[in-house]
MIDOSE-1310 file (N, C-alpha, C; in nm, 2 decimals, decimal comma, always signed):
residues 279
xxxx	+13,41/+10,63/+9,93/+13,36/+10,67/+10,07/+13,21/+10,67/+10,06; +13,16/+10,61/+10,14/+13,03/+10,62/+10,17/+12,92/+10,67/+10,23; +12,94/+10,82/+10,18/+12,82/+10,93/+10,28/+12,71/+10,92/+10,26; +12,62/+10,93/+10,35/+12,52/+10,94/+10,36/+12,44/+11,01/+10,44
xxxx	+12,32/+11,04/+10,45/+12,31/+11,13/+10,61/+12,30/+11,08/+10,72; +12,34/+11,12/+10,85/+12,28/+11,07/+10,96/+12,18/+11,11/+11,06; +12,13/+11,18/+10,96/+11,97/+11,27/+11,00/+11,92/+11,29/+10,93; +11,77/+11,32/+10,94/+11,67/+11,38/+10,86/+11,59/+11,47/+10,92
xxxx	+11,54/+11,54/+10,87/+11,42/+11,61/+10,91/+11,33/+11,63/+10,85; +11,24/+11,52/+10,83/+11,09/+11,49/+10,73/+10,98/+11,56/+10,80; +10,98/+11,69/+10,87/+10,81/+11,74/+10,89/+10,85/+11,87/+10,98; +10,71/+11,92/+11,01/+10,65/+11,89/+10,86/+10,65/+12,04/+10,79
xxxx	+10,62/+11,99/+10,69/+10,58/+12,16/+10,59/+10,53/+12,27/+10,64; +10,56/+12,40/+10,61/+10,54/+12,50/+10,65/+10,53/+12,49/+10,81; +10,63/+12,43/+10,87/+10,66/+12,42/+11,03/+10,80/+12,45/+11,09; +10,86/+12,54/+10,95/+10,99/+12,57/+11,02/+11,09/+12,47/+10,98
xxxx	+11,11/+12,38/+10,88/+11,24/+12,35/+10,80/+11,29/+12,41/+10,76; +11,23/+12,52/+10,70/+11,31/+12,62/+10,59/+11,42/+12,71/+10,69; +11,38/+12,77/+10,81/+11,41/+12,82/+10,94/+11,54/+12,72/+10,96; +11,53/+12,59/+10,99/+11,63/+12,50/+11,05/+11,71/+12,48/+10,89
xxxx	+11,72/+12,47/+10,85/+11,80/+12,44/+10,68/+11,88/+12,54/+10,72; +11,85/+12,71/+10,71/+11,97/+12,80/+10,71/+12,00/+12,81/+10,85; +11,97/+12,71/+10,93/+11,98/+12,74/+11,06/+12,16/+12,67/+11,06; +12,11/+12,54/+11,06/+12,25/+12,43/+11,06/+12,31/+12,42/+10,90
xxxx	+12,30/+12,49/+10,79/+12,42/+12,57/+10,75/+12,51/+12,59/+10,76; +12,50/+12,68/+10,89/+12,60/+12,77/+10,99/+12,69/+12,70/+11,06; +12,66/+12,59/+11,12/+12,71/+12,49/+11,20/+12,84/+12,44/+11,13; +12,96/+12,46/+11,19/+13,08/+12,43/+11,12/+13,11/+12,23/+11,12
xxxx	+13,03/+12,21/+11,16/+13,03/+12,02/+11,17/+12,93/+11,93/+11,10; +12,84/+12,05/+11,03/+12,71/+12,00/+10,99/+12,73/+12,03/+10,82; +12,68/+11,94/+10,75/+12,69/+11,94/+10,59/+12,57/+11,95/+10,56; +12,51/+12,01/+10,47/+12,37/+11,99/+10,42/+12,37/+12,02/+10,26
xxxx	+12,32/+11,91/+10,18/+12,29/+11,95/+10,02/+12,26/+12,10/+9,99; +12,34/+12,20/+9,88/+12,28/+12,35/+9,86/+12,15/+12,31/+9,82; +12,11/+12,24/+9,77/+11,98/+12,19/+9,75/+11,85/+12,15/+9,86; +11,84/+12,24/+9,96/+11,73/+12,23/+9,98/+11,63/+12,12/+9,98
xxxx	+11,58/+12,00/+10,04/+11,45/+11,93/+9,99/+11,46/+11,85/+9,86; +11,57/+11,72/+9,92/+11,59/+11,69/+9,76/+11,50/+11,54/+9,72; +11,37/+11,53/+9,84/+11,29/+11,50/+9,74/+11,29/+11,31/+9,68; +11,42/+11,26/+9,72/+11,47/+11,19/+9,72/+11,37/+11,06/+9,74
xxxx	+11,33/+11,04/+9,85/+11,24/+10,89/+9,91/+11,07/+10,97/+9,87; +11,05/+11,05/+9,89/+10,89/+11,07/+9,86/+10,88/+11,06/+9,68; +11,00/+11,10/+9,63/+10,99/+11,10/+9,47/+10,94/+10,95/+9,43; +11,02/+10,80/+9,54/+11,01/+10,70/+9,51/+10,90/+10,65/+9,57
xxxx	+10,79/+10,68/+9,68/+10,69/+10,64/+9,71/+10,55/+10,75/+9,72; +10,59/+10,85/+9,70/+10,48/+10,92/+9,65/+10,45/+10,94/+9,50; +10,35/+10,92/+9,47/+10,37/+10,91/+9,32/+10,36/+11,05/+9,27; +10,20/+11,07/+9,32/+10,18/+11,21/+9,29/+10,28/+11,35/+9,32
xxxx	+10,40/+11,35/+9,36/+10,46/+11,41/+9,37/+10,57/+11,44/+9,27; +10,57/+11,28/+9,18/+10,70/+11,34/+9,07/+10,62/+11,44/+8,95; +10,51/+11,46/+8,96/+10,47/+11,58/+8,90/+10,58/+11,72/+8,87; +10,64/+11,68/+8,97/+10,70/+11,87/+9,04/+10,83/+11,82/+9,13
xxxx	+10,86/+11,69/+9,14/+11,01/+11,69/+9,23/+11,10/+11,74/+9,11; +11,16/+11,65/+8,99/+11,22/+11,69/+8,88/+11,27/+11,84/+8,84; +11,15/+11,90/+8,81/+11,12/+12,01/+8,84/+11,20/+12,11/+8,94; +11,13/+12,05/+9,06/+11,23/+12,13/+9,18/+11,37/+12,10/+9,20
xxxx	+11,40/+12,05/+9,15/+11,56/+11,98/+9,16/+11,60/+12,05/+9,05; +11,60/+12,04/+8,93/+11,67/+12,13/+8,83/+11,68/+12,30/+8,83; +11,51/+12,35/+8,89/+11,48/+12,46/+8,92/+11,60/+12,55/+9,05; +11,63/+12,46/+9,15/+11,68/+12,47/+9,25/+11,85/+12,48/+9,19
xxxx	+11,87/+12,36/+9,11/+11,98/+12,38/+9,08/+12,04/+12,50/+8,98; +11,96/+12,52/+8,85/+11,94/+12,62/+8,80/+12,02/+12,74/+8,87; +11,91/+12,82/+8,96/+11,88/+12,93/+9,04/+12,07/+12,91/+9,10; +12,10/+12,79/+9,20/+12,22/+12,84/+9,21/+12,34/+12,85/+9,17
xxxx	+12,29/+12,76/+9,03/+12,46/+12,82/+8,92/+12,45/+12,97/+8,88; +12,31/+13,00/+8,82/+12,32/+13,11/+8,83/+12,36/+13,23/+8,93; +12,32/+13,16/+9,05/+12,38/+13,27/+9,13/+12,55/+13,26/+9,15; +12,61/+13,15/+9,20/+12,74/+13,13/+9,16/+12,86/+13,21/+9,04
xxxx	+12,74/+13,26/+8,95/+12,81/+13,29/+8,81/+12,85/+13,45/+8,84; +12,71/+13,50/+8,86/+12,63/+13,63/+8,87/+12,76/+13,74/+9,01; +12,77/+13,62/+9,12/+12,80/+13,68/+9,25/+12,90/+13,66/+9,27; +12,98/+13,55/+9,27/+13,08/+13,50/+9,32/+13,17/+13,56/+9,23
xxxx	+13,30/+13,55/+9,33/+13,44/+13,71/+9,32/+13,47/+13,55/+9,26; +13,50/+13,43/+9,25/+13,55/+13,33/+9,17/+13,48/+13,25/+9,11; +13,48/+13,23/+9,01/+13,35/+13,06/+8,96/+13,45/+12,95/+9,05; +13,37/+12,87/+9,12/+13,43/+12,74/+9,16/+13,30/+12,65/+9,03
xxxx	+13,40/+12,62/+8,97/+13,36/+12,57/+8,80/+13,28/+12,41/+8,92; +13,42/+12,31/+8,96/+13,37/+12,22/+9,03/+13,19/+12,19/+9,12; +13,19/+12,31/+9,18/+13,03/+12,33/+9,21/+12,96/+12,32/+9,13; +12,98/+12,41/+8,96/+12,83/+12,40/+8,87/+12,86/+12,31/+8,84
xxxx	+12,96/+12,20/+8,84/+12,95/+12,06/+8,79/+12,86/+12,00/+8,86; +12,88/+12,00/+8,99/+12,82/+11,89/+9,05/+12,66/+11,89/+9,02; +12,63/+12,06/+9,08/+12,49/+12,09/+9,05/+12,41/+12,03/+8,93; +12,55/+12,06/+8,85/+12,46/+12,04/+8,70/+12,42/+11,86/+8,68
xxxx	+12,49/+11,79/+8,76/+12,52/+11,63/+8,76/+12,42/+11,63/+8,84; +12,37/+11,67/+8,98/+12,21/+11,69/+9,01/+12,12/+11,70/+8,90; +12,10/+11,80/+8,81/+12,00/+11,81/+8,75/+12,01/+11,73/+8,63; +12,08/+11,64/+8,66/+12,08/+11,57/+8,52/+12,03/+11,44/+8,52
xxxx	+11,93/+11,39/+8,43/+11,90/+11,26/+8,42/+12,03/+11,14/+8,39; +11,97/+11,03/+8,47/+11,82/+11,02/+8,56/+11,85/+11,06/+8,72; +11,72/+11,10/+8,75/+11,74/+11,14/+8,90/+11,70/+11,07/+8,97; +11,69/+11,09/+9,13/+11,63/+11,02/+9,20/+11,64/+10,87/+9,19
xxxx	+11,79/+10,80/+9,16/+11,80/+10,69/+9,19/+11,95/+10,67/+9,32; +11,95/+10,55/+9,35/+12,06/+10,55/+9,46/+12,17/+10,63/+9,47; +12,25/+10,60/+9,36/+12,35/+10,67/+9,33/+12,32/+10,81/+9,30; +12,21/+10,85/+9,20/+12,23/+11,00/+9,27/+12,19/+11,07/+9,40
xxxx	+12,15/+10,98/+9,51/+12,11/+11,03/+9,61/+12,27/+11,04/+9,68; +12,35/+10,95/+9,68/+12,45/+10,92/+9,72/+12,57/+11,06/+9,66; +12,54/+11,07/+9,55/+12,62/+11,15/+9,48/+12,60/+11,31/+9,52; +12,46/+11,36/+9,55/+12,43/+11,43/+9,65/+12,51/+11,47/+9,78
xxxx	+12,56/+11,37/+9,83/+12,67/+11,39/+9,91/+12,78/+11,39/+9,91; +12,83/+11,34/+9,78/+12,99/+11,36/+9,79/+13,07/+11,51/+9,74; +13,08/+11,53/+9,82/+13,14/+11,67/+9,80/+13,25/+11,66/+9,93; +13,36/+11,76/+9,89/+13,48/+11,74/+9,99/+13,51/+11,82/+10,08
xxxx	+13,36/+11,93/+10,11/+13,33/+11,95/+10,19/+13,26/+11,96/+10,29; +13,17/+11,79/+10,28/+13,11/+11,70/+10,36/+13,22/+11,62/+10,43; +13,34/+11,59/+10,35/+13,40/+11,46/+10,44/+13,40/+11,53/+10,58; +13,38/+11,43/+10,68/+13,44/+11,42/+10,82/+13,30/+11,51/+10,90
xxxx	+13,20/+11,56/+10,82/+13,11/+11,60/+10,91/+13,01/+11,51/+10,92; +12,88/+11,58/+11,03/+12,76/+11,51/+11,03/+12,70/+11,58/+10,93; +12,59/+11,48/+10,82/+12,54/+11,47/+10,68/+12,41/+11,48/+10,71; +12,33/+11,58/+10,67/+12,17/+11,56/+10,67/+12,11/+11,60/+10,55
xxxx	+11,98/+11,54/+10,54/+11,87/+11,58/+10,48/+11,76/+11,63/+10,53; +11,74/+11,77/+10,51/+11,56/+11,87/+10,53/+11,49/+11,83/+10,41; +11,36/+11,72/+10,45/+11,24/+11,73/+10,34/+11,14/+11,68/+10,37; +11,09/+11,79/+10,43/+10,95/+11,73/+10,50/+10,86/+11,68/+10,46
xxxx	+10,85/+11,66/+10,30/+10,74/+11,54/+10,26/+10,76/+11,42/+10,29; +10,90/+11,39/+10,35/+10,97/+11,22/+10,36/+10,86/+11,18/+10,48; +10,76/+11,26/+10,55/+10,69/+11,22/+10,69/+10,60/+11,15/+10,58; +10,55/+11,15/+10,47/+10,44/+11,06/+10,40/+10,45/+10,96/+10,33
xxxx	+10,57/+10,90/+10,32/+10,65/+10,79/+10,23/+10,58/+10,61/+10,28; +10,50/+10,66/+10,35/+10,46/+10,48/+10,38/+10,51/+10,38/+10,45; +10,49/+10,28/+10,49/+10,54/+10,21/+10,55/+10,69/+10,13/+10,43; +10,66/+10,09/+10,34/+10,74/+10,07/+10,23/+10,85/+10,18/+10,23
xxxx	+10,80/+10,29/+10,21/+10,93/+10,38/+10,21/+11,03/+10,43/+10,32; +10,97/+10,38/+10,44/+11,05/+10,42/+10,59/+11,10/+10,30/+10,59; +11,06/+10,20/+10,53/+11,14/+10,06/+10,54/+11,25/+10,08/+10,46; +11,20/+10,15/+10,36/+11,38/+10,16/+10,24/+11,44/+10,28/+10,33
xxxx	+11,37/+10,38/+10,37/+11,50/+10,45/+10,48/+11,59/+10,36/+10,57; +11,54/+10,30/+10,65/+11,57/+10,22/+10,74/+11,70/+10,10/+10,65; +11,67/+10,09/+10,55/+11,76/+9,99/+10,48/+11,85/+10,09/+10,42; +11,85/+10,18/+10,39/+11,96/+10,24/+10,32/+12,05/+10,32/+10,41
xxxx	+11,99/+10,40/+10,53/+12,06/+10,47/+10,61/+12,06/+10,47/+10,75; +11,99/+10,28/+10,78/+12,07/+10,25/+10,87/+11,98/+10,34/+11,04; +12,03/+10,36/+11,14/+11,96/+10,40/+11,26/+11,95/+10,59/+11,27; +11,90/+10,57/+11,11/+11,88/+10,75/+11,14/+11,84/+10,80/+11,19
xxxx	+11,93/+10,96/+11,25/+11,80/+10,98/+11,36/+11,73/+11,10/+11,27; +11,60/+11,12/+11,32/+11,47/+11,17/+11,29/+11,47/+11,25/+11,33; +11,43/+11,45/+11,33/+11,40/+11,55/+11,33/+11,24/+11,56/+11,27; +11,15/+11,61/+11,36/+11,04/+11,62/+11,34/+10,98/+11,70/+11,40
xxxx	+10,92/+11,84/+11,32/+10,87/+11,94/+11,41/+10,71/+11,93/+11,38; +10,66/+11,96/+11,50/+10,52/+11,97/+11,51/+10,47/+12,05/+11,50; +10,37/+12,12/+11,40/+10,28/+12,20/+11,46/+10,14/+12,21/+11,43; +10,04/+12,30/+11,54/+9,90/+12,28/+11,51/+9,82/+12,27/+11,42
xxxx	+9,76/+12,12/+11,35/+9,68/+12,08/+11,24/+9,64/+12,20/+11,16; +9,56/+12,28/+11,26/+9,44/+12,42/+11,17/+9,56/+12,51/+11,11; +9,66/+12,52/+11,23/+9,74/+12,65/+11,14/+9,81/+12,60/+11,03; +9,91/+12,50/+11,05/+9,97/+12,39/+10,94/+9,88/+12,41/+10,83
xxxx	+9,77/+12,37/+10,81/+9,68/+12,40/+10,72/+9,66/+12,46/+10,61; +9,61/+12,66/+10,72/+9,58/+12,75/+10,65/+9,73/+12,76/+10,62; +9,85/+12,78/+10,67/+9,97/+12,85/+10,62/+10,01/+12,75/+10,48; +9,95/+12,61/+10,52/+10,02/+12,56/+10,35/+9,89/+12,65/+10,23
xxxx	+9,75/+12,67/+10,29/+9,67/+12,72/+10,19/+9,70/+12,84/+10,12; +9,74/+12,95/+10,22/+9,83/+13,08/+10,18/+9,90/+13,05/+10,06; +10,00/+12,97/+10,09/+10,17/+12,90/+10,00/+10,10/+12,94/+9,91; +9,97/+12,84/+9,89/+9,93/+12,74/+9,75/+9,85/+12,87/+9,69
xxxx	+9,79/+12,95/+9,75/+9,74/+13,08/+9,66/+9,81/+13,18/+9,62; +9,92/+13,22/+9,71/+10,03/+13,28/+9,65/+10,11/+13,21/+9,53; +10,19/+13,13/+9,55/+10,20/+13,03/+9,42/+10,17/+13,03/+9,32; +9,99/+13,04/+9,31/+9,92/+13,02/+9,17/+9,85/+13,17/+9,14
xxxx	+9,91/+13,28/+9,22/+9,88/+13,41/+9,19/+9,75/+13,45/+9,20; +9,70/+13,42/+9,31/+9,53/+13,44/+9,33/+9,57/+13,50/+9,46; +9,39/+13,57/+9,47/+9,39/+13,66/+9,58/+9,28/+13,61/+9,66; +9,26/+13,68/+9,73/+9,14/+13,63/+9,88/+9,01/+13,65/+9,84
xxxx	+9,03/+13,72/+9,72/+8,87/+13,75/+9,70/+8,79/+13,62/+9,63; +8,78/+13,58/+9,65/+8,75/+13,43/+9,59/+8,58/+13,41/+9,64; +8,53/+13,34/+9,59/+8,43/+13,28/+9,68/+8,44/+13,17/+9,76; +8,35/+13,14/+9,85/+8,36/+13,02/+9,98/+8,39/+12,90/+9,86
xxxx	+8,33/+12,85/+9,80/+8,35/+12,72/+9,76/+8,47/+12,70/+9,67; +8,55/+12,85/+9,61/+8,67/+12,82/+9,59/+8,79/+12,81/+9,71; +8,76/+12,93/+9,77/+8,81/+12,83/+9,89/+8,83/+12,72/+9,96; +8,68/+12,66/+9,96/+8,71/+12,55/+10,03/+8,77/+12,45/+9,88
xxxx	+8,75/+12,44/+9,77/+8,82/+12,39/+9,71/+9,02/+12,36/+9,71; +8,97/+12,48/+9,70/+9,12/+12,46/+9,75/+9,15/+12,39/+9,91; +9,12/+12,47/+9,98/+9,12/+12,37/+10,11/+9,13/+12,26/+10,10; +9,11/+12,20/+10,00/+9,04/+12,01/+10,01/+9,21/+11,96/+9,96
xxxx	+9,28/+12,05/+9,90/+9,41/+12,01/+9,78/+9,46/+11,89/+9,88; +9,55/+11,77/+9,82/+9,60/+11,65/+9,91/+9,70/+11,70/+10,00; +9,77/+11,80/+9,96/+9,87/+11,85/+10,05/+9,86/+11,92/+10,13; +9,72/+12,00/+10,15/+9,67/+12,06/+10,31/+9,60/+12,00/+10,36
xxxx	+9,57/+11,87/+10,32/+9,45/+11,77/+10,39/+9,53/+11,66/+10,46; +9,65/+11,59/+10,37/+9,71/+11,46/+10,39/+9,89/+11,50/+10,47; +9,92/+11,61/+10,46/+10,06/+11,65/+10,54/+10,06/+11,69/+10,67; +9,98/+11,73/+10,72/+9,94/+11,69/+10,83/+9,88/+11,57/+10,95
xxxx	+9,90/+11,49/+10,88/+9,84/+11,32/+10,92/+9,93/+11,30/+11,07; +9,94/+11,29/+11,13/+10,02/+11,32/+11,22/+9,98/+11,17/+11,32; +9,86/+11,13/+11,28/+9,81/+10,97/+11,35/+9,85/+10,93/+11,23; +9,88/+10,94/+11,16/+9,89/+10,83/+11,05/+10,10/+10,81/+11,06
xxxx	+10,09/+10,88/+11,02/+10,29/+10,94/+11,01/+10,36/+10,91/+11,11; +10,32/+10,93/+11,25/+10,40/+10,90/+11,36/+10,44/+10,74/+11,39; +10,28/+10,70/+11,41/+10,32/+10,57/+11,45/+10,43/+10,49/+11,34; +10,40/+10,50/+11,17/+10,45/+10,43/+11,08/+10,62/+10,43/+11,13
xxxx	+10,65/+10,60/+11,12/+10,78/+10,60/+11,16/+10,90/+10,53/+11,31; +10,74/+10,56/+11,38/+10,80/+10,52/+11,51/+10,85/+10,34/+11,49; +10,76/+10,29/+11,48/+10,78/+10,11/+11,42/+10,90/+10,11/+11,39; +10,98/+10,19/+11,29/+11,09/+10,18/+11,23/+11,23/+10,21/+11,34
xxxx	+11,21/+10,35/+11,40/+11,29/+10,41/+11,44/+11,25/+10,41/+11,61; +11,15/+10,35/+11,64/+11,17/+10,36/+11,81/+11,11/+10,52/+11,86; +11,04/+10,55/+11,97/+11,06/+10,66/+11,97/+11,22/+10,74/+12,03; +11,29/+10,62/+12,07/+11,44/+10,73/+12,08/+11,50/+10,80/+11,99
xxxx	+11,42/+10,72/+11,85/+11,54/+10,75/+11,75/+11,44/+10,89/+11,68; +11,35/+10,95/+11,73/+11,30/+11,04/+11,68/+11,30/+11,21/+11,79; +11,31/+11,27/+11,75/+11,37/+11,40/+11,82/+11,22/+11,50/+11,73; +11,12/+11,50/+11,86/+10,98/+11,61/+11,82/+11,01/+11,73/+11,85
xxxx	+10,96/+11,85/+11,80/+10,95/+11,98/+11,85/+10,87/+12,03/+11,81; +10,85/+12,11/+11,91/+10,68/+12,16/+11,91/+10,75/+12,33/+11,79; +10,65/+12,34/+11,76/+10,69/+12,47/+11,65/+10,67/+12,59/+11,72; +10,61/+12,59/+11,82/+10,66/+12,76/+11,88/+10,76/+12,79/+11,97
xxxx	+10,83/+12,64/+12,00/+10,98/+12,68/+12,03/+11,03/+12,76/+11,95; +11,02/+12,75/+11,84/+11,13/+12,80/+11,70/+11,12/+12,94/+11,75; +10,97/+13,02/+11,78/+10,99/+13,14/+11,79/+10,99/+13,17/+11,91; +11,00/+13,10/+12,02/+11,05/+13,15/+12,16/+11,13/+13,12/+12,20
xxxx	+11,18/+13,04/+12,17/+11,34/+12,96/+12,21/+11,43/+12,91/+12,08; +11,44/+12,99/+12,04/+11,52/+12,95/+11,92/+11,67/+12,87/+11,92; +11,78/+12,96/+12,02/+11,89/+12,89/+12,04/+11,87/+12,74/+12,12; +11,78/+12,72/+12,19/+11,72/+12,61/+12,29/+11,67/+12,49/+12,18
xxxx	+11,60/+12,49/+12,13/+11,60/+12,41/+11,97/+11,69/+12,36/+11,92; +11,81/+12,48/+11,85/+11,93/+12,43/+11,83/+12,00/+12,37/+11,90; +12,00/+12,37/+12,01/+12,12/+12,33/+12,08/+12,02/+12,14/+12,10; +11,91/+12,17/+12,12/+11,85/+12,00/+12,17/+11,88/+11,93/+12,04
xxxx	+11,90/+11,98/+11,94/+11,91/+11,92/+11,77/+12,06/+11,88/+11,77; +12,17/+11,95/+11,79/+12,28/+11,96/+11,81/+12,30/+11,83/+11,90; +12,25/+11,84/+12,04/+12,26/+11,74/+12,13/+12,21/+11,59/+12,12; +12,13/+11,58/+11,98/+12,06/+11,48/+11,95/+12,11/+11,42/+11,76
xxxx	+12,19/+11,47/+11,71/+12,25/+11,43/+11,63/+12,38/+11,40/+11,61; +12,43/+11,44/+11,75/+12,54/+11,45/+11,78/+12,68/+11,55/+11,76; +12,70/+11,68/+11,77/+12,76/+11,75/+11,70/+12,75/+11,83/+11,84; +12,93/+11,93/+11,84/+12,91/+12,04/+11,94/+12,84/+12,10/+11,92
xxxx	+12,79/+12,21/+12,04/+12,73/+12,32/+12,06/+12,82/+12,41/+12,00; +12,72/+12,52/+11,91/+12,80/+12,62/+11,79/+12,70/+12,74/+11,90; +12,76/+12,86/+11,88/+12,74/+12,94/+11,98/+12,72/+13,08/+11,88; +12,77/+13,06/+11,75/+12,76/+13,19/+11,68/+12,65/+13,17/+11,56
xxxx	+12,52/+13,13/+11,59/+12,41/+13,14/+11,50/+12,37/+13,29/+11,47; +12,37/+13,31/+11,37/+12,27/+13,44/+11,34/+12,15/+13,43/+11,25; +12,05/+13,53/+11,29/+11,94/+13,50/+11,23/+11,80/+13,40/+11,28; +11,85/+13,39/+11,40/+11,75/+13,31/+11,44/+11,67/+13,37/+11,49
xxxx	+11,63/+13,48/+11,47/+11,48/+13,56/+11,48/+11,40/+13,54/+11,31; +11,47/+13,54/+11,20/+11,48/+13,55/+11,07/+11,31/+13,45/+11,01; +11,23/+13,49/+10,95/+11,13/+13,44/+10,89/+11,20/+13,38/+10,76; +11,19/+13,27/+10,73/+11,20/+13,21/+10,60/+11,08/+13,15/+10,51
xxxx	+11,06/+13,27/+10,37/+10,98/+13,20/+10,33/+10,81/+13,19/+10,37; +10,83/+13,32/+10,44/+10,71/+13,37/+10,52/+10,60/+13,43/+10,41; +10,45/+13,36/+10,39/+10,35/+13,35/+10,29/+10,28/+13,51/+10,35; +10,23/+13,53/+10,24/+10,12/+13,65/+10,25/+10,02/+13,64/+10,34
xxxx	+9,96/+13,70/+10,44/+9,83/+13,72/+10,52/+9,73/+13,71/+10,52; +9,71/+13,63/+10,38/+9,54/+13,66/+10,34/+9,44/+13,59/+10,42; +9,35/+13,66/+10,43/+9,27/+13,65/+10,53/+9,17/+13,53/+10,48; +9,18/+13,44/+10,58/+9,08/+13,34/+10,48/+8,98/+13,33/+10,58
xxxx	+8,83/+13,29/+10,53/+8,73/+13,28/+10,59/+8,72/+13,22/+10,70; +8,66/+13,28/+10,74/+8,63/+13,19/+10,88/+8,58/+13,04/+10,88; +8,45/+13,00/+10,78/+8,41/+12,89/+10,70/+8,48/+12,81/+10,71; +8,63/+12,84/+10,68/+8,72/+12,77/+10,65/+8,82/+12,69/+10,76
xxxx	+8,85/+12,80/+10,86/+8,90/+12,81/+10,98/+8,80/+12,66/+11,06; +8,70/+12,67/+11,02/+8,60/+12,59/+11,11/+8,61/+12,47/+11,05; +8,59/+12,44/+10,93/+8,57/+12,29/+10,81/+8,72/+12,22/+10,91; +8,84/+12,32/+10,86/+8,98/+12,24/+10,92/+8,95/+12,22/+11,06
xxxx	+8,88/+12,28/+11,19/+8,90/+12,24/+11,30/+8,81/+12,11/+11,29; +8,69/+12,13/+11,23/+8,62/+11,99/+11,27/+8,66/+11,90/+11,18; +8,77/+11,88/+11,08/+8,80/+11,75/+11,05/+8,97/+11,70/+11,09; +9,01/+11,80/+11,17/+9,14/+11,78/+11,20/+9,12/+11,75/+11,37
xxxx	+8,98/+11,72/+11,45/+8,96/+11,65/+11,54/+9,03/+11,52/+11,57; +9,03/+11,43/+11,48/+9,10/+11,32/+11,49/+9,27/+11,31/+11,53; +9,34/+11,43/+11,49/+9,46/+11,48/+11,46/+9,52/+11,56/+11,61; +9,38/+11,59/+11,69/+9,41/+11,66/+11,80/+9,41/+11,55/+11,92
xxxx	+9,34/+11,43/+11,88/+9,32/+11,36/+11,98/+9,43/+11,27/+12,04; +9,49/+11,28/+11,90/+9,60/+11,18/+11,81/+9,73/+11,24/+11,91; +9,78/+11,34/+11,89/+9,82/+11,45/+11,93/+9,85/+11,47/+12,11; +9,72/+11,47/+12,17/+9,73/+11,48/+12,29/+9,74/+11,36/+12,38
xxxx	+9,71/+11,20/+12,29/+9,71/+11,14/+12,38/+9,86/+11,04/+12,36; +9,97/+11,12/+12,24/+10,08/+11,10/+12,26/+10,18/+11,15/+12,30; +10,15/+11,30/+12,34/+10,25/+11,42/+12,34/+10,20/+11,47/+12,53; +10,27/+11,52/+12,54/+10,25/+11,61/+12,69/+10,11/+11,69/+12,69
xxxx	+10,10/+11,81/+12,77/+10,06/+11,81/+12,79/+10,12/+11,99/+12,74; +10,19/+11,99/+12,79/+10,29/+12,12/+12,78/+10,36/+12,12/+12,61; +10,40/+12,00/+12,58/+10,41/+12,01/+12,44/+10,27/+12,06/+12,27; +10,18/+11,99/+12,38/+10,11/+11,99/+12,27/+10,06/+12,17/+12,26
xxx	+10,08/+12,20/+12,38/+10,04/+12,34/+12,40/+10,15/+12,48/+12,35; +10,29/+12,37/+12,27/+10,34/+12,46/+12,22/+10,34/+12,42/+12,07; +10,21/+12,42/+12,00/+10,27/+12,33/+11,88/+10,25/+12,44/+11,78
């Protein structure tokens, strides 16, 4: 059998995938890898990322045999198999992307992938999407360049166990990291994908639906990948993954507005008017 997904949702980071992942979970028609972000197409065209995909794939898998072992009133032995056939070399080739989905309790549903670095994979890499999985459709949430930003810069200080007290130039050091400067590209990312997929085949949302309209999201996601309306979500007020508050300079607040100009222009002169004002 030949599964594969018939969706994705490549964007972007810290914009509420983690939110939608346990969101369509829940969804009795929807299958999704226990794996989280599996990293799959950006491992193959981002280079600088197999640093730490490997890594997150074993780590990920790890964590849930362990919990499996620890929690569950039964071992389903068959699960730490698979998991463990995830973490096992070699990764990140066809077949284990493939393998990724066969599980038998994927047959007969709709199949996705959440991993919002896939929005940076290149023209090359949306071309090998496009050749492997065919007229996928696209899930893509938007949100505001500057906050996108600081909330990935939060991540990245909590992460490495630093605190706010830092000075301006470590700050902005950090600020500059490729992943709070280049994940946001949003003129660069759009158009590449669109070329591929058409704008039909891409489904935007502005990121402060998530927290005003939460069931309204689901249900347009639902309506656009094809699958009933599920009516018993819980948790859809729930923060996922929600970073520390550190207060970052103002300094900093300002460097991101005036170089993410280009990103706003980008932005407004392809999106509404009312969209971009929820992003």
């Amino acid at each position: 059998m030949n599964q594969l997904p018939s969706f994705l949702c490549i964007g972007m980071q810290k914009a509420g995938t983690s939110w939608l992942y346990e969101m369509l979970l829940q969804h009795p028609d929807i299958w999704l890898p226990p794996i989280k972000e599996l990293h799959y197409f950006d491992h193959l065209y981002c280079p600088d990322n197999r640093s730490w995909t490997q890594w997150h794939i074993q780590h990920a898998a790890k964590n849930l045999i362990k919990d499996q072992l620890e929690q569950a009133k039964a071992v389903d032995f068959s699960f730490i198999r698979y998991l463990a056939t995830m973490a096992m070399r070699p990764l990140f080739t066809e077949i284990w992307y493939r393998r990724a989905f066969n599980r038998q309790a994927a047959n007969g549903k709709i199949l996705g992938d959440i991993t919002p670095e896939y929005c940076a994979i290149g023209d090359e890499g949306v071309a090998y999407v496009k050749h492997l999985l065919g007229e996928v459709k696209i899930i893509w949430i938007v949100r505001d360049p500057v906050e996108r930003a600081l909330s990935q810069l939060r991540m990245n200080i909590e992460r490495r166990g630093l605190d706010s007290g830092m000075t301006l130039s470590e700050w902005l050091k950090l600020a500059n990291a490729t992943e709070v400067l280049n994940r946001g590209n949003y003129a660069d990312y759009i158009p590449r994908w669109e070329r591929q997929f058409g704008r039909e085949g891409i489904l935007f949302m502005p990121f402060q639906h998530i927290g005003r309209q939460p069931y309204k999201v689901l249900q347009q996601i639902e309506s656009f990948i094809g699958v009933g309306q599920w009516d018993a979500y819980t948790g859809l007020d729930k923060k996922i993954h929600a970073t520390q508050a550190y207060t970052v300079p103002k300094e900093v607040s300002v460097y991101f507005s005036e170089l993410f100009q280009p990103q706003y222009r980008f932005l407004e002169s392809y999106f509404t008017a009312d969209f971009v004002s929820a992003i």
